[in-house]
Structure formats: C-alpha cells, structure tokens
TORFIBA-821600 format. One record per atom (N, C-alpha, C): x, y, z. Coordinates in steps of 0.02 Angstrom, whole numbers, plus 50000, padded with zeros to 5 digits. Layout:
<pts>
XYZ
...
</pts>
This chain:
<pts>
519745074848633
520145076048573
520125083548559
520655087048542
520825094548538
520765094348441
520565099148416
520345100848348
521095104248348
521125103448270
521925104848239
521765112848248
522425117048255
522485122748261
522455126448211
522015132148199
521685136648152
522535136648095
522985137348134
523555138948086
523915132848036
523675126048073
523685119348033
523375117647982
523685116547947
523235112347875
523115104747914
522485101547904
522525094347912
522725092147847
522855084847854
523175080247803
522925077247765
522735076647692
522355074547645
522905069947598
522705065547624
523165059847579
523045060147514
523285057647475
523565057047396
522795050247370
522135054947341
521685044647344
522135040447319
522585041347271
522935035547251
523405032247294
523445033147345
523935030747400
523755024547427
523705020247427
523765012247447
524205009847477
524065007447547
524615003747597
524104995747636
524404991547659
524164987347711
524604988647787
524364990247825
524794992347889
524424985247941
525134985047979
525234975447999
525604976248043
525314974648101
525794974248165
525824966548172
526484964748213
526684959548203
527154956948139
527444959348130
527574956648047
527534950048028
528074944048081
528094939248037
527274934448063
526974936548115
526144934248106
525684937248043
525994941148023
525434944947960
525714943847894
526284943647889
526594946547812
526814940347804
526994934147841
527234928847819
526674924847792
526004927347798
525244922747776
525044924447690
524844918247669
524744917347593
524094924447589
523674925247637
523114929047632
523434937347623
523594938447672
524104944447663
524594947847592
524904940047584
525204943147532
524684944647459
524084937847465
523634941247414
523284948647419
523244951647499
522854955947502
523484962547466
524244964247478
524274967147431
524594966147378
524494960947359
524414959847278
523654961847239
523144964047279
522754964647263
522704973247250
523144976347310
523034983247281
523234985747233
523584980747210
524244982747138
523604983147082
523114979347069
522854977447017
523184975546963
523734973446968
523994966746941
524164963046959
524414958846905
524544949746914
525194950246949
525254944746993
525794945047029
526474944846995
526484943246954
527174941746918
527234950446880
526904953246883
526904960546887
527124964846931
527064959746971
527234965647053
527814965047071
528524970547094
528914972447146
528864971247196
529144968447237
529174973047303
529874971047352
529764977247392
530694978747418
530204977347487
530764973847517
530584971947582
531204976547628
531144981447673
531434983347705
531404981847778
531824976747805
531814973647888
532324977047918
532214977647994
532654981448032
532974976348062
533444978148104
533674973048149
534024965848134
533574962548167
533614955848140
533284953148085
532994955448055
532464953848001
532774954847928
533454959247954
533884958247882
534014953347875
534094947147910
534414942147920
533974935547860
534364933247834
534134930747766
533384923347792
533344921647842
533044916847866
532444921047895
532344926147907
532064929047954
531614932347886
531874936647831
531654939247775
531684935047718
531674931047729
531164923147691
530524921147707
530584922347798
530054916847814
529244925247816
529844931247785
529204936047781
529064936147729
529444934647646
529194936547590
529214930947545
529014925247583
529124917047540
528324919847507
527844917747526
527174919947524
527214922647448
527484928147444
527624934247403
527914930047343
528554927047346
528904924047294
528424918347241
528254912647311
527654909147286
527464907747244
526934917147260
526324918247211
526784920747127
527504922647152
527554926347092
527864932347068
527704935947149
528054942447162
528804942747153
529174948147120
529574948647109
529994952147187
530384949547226
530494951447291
531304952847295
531334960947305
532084962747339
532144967747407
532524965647429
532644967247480
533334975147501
533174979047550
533624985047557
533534983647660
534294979647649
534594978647712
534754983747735
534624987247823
534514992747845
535294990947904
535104985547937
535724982847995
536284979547966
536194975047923
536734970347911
537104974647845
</pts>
C-alpha cells in the first residue's frame, strides 16, 4: 500500500454521516433485518423515516422495487422512489 501524497489531503468524513453499504441488493435490502438496521440509524420511529429508493436498470421496474422496499413500507417507512431508466 503507497501512503497518500504529501500534496493530498486524506478524507475525513462528516461523524454525522451514516450509510449501510450492501452488495447484492435484492439479497440484502429486501430482508426485514436490514431494513430495521437502517431504520435504526435514523433514531427514529419508522413512520418518521423517508426514504427514496433509487434503482438502475431494471430495478426501476415496479415489481423489482417492491420486492426491495416492501420490508421498508411494512415497518412504516415512508417510501419514494427516483426512476433513473424507465
């Protein structure tokens, strides 16, 4: 591993910055556990929470971006979507 160059700043994230990063999507994001885990970073109640689901491809596809943010609705989450392909 090569050390960042004297003329680089390294990158200091924001502490308030909160993400869950998930490969696979519809194995990860379609699971009841998942969607509690970020509902959990919100520190609120789900019926509190947003969230915009942005799918590429095929995942705009209304069957495809159900079977990722049913989980989400469920619990409570308030769920919209920003179609990228269709």
């Amino acid at each position: 591993i090569v050390p960042c160059p004297a003329f680089r700043r390294s990158y200091t994230p924001n502490p308030s910055l909160k993400g869950i990063f998930a490969g696979s999507g519809v194995a990860s994001m379609s699971t009841r556990y998942m969607a509690q885990a970020v509902v959990d970073l919100t520190q609120r109640r789900p019926q509190g929470v947003s969230l915009l689901y942005i799918g590429t491809a095929s995942y705009d596809i209304t069957k495809f971006r159900d079977k990722q943010t049913n989980a989400f609705s469920e619990m409570g989450v308030t769920v919209e979507s920003l179609n990228v392909a269709n």
